[in-house]
mmCIF file as gemmi writes it, N, C-alpha and C atoms, coordinates in Angstrom:
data_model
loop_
_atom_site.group_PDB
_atom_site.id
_atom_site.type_symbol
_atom_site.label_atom_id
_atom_site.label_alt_id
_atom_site.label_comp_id
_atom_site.label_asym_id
_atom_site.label_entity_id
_atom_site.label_seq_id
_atom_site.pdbx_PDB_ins_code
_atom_site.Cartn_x
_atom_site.Cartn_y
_atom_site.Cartn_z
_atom_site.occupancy
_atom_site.B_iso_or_equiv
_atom_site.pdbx_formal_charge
_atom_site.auth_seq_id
_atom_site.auth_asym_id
_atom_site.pdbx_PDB_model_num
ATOM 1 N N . UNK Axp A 1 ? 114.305 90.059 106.136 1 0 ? 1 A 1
ATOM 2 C CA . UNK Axp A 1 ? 114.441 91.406 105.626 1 0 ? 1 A 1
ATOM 3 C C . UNK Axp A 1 ? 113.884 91.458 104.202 1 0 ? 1 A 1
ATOM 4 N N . UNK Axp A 2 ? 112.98 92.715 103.719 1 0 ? 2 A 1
ATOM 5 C CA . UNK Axp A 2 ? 112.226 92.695 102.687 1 0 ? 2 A 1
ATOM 6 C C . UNK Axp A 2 ? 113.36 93.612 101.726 1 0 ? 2 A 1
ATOM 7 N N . UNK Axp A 3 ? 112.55 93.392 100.708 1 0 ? 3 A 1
ATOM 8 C CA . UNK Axp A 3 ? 113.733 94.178 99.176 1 0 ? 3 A 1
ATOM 9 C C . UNK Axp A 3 ? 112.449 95.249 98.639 1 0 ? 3 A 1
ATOM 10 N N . UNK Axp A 4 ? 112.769 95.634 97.955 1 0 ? 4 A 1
ATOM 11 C CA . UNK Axp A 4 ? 111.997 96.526 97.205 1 0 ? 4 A 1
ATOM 12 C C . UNK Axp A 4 ? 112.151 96.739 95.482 1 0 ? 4 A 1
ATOM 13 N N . UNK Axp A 5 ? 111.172 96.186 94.802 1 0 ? 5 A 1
ATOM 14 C CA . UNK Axp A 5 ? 111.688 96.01 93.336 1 0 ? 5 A 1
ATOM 15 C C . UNK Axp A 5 ? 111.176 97.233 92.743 1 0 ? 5 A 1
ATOM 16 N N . UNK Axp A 6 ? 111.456 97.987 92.15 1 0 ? 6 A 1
ATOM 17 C CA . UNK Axp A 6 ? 110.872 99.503 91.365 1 0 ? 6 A 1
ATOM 18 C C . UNK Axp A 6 ? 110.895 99.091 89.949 1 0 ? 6 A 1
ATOM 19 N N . UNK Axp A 7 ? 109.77 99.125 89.44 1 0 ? 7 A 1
ATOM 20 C CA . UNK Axp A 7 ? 109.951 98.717 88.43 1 0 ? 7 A 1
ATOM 21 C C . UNK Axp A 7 ? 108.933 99.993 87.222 1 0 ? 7 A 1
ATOM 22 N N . UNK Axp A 8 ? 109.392 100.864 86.475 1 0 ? 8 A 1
ATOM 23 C CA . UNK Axp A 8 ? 109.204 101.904 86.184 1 0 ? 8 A 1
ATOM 24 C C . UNK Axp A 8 ? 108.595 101.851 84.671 1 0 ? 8 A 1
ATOM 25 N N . UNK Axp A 9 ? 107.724 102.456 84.152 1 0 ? 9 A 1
ATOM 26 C CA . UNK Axp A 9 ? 107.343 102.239 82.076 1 0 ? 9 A 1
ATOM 27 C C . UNK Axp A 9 ? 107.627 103.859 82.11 1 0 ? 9 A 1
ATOM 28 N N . UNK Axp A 10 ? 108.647 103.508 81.166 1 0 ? 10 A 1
ATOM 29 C CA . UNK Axp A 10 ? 109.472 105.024 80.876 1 0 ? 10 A 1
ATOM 30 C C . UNK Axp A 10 ? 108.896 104.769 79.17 1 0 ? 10 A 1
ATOM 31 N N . UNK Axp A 11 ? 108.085 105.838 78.607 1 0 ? 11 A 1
ATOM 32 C CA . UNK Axp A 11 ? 107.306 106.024 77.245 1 0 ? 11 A 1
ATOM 33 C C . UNK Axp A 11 ? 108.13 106.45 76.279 1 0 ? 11 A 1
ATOM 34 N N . UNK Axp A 12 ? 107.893 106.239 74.987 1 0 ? 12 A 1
ATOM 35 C CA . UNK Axp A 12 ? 108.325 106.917 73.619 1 0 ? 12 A 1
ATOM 36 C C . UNK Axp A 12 ? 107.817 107.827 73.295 1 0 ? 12 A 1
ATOM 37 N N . UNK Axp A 13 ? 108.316 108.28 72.048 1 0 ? 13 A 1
ATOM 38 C CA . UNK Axp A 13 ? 106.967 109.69 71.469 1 0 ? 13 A 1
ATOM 39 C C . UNK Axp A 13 ? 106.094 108.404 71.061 1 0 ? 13 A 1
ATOM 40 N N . UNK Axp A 14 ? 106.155 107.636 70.355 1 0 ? 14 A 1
ATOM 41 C CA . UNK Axp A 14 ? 105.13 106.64 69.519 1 0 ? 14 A 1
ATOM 42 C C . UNK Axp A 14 ? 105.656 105.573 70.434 1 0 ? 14 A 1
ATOM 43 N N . UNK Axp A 15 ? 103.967 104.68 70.947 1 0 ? 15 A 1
ATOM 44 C CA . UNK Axp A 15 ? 103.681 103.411 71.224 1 0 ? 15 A 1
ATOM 45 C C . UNK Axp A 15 ? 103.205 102.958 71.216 1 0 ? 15 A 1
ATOM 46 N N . UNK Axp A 16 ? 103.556 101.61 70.634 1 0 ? 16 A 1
ATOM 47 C CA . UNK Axp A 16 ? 102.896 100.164 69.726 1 0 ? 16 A 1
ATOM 48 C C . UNK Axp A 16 ? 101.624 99.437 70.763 1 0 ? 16 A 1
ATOM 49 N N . UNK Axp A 17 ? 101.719 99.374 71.95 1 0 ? 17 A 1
ATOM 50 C CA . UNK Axp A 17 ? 101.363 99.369 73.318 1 0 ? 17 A 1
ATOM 51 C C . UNK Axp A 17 ? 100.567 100.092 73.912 1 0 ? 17 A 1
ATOM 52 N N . UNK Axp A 18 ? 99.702 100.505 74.11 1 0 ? 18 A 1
ATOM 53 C CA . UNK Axp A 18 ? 98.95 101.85 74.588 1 0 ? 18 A 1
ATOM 54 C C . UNK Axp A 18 ? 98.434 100.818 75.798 1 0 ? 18 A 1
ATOM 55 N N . UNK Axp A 19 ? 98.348 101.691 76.794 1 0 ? 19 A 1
ATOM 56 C CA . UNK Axp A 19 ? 97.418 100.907 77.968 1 0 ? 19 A 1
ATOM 57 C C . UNK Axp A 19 ? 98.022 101.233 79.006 1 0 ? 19 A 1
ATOM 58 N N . UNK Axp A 20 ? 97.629 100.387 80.01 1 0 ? 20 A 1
ATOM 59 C CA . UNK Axp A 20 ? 98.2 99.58 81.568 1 0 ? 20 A 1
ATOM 60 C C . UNK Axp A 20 ? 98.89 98.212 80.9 1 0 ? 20 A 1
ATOM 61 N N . UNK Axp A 21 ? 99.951 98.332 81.35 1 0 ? 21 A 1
ATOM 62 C CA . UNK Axp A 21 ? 100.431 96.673 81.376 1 0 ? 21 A 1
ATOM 63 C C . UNK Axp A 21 ? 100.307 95.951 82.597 1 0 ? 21 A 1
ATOM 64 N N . UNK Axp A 22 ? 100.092 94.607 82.8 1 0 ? 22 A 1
ATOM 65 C CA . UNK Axp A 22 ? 99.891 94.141 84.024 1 0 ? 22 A 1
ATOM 66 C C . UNK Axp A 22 ? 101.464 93.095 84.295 1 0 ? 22 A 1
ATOM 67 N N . UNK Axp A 23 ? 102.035 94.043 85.538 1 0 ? 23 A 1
ATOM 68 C CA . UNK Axp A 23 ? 102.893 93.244 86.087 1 0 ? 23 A 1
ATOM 69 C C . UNK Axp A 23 ? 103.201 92.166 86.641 1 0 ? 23 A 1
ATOM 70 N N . UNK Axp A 24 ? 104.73 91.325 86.567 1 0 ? 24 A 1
ATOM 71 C CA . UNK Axp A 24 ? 104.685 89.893 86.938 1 0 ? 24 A 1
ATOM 72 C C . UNK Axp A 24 ? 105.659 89.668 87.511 1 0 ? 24 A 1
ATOM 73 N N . UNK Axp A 25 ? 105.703 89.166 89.185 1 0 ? 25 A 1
ATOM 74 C CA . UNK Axp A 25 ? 107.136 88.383 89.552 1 0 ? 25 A 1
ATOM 75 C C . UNK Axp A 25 ? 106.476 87.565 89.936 1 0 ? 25 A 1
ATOM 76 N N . UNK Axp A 26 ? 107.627 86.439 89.11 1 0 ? 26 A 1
ATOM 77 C CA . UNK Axp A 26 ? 107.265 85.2 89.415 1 0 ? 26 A 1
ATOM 78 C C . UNK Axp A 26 ? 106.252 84.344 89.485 1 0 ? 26 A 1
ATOM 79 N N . UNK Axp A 27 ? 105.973 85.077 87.974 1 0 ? 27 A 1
ATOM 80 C CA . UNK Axp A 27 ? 104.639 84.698 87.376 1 0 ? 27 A 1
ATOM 81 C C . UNK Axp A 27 ? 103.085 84.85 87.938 1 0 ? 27 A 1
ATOM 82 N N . UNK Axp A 28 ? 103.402 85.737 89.155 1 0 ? 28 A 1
ATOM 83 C CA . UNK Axp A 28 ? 102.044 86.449 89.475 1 0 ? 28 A 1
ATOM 84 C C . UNK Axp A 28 ? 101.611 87.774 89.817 1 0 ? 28 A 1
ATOM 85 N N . UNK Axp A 29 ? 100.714 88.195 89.151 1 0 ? 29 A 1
ATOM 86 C CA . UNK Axp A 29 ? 100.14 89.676 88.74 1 0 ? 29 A 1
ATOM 87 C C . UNK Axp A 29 ? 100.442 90.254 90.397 1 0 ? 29 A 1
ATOM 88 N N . UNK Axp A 30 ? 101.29 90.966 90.36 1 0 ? 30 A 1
ATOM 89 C CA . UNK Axp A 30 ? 101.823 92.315 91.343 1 0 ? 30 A 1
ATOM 90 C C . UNK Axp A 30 ? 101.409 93.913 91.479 1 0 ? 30 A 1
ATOM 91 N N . UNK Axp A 31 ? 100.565 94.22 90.225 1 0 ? 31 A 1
ATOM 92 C CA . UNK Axp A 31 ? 100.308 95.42 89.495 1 0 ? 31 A 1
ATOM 93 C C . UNK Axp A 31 ? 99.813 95.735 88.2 1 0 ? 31 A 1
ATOM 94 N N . UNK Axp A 32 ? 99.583 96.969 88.154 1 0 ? 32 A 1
ATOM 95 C CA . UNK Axp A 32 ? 99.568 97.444 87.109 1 0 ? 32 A 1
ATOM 96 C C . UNK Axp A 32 ? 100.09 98.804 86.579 1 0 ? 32 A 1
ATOM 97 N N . UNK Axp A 33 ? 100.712 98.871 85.288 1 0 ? 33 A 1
ATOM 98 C CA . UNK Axp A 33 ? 101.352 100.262 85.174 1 0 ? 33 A 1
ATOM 99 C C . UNK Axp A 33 ? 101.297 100.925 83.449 1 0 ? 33 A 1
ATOM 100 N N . UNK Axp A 34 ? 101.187 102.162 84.078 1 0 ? 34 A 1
ATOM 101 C CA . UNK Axp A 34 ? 100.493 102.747 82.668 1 0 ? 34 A 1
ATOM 102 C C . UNK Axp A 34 ? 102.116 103.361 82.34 1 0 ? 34 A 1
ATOM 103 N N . UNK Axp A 35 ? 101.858 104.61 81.237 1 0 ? 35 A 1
ATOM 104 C CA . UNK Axp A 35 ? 102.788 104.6 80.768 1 0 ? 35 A 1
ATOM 105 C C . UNK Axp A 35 ? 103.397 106.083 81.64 1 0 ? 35 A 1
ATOM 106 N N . UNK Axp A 36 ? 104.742 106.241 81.957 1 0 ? 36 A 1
ATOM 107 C CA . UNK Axp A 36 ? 105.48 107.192 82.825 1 0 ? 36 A 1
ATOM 108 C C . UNK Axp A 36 ? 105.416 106.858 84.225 1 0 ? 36 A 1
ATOM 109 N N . UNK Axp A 37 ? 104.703 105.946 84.834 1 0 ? 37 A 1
ATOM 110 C CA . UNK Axp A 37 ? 104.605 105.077 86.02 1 0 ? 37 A 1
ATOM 111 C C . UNK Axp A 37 ? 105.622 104.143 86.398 1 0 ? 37 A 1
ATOM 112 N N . UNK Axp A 38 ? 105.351 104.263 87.758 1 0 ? 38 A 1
ATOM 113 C CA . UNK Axp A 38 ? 106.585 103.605 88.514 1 0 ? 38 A 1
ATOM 114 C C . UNK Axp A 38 ? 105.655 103.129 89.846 1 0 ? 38 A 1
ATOM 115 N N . UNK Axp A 39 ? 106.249 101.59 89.366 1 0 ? 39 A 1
ATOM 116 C CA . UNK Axp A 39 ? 105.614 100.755 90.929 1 0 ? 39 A 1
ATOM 117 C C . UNK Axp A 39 ? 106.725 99.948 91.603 1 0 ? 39 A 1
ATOM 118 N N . UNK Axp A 40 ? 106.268 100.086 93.131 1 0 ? 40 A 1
ATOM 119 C CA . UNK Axp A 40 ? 106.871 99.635 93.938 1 0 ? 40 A 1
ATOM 120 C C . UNK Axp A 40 ? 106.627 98.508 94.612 1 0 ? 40 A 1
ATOM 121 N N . UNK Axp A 41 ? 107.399 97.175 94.554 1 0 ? 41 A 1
ATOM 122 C CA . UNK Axp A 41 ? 106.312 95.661 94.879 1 0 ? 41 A 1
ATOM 123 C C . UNK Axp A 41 ? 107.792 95.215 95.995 1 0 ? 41 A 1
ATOM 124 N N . UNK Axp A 42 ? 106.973 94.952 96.917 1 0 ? 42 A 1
ATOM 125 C CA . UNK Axp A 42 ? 108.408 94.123 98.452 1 0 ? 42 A 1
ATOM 126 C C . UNK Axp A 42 ? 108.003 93.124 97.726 1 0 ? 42 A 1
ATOM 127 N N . UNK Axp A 43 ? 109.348 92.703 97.779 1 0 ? 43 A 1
ATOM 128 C CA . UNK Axp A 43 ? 109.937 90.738 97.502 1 0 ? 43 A 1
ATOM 129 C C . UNK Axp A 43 ? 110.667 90.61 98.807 1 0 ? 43 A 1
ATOM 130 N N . UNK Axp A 44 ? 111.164 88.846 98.415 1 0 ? 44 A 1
ATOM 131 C CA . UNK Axp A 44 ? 112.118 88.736 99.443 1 0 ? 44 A 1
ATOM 132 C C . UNK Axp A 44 ? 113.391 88.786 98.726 1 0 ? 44 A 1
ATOM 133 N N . UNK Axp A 45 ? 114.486 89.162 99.437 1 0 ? 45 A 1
ATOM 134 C CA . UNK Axp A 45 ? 115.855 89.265 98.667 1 0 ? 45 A 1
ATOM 135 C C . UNK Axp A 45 ? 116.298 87.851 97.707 1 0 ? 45 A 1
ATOM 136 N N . UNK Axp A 46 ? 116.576 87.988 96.696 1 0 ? 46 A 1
ATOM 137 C CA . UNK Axp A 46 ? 116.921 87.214 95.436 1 0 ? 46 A 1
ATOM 138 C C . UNK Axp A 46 ? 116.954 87.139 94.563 1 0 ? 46 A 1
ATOM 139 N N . UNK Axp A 47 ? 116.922 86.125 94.084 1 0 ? 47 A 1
ATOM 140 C CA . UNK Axp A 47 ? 116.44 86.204 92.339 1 0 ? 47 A 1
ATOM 141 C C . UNK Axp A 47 ? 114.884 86.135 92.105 1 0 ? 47 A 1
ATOM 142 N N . UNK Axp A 48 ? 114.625 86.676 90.979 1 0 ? 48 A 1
ATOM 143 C CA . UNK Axp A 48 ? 113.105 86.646 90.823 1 0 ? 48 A 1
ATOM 144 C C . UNK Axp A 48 ? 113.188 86.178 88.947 1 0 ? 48 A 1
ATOM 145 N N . UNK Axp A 49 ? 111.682 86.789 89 1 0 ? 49 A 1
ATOM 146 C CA . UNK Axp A 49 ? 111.773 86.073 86.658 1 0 ? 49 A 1
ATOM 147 C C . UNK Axp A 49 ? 110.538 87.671 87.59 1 0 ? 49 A 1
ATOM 148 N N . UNK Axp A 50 ? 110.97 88.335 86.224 1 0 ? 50 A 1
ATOM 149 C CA . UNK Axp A 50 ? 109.711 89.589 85.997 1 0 ? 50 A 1
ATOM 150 C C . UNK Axp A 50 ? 109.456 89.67 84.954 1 0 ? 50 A 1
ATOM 151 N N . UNK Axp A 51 ? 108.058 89.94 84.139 1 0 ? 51 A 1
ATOM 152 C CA . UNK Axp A 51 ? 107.779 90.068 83.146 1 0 ? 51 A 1
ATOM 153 C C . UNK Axp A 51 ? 106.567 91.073 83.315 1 0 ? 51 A 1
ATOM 154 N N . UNK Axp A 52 ? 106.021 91.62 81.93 1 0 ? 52 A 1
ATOM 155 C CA . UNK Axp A 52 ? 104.441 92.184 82.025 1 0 ? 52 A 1
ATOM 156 C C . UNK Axp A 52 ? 103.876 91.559 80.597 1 0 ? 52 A 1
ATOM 157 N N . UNK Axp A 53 ? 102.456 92.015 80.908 1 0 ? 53 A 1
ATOM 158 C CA . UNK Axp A 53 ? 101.064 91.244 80.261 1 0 ? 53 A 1
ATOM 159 C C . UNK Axp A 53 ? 100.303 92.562 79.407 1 0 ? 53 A 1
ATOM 160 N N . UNK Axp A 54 ? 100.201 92.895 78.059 1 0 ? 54 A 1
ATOM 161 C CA . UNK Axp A 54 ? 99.206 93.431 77.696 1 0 ? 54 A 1
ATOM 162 C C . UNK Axp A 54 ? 98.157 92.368 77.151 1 0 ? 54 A 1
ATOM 163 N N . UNK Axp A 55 ? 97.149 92.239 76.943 1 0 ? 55 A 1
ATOM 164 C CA . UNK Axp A 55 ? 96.086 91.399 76.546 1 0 ? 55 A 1
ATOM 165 C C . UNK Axp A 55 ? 97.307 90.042 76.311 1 0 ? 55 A 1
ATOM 166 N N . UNK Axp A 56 ? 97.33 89.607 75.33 1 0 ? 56 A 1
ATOM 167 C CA . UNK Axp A 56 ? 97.302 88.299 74.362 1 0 ? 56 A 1
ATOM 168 C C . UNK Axp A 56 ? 99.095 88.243 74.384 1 0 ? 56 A 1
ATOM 169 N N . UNK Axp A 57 ? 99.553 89.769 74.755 1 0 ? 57 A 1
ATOM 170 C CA . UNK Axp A 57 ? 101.096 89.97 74.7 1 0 ? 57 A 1
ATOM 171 C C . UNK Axp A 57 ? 101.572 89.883 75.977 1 0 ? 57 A 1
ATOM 172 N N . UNK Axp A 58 ? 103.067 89.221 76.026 1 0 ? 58 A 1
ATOM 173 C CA . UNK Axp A 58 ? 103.41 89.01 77.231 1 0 ? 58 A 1
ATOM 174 C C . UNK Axp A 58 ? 105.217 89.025 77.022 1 0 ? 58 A 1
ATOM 175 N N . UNK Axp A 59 ? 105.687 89.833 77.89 1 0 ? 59 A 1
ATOM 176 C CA . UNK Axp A 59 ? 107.379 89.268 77.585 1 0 ? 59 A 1
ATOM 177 C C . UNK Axp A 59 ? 107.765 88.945 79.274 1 0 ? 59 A 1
């Protein structure tokens, strides 16, 4: 049985960030999402590590 991770870039008035960020579970690119966007990536049920990528920046 598949999961569904939503993973959403909700914006400021001002951001440090401008772009697409490129999304990460489990350390591999799933997407990409600009800003007020919302993506939808099937996993399998569990734990995961998510992060995103602008250029050189990464959390």
């Amino acid at each position: 049985m598949a999961a569904t991770l939503e993973l959403t870039r909700e914006g400021v008035e001002i951001e440090l960030r401008r772009g697409t960020f490129e999304d990460l579970v489990d350390g591999g690119s799933v997407g990409s999402i600009g800003r007020h966007d919302t993506l939808e990536v099937p996993v399998d049920p569990g734990s995961h590590t998510i992060g995103d990528r602008a250029g050189r920046y990464a959390s």
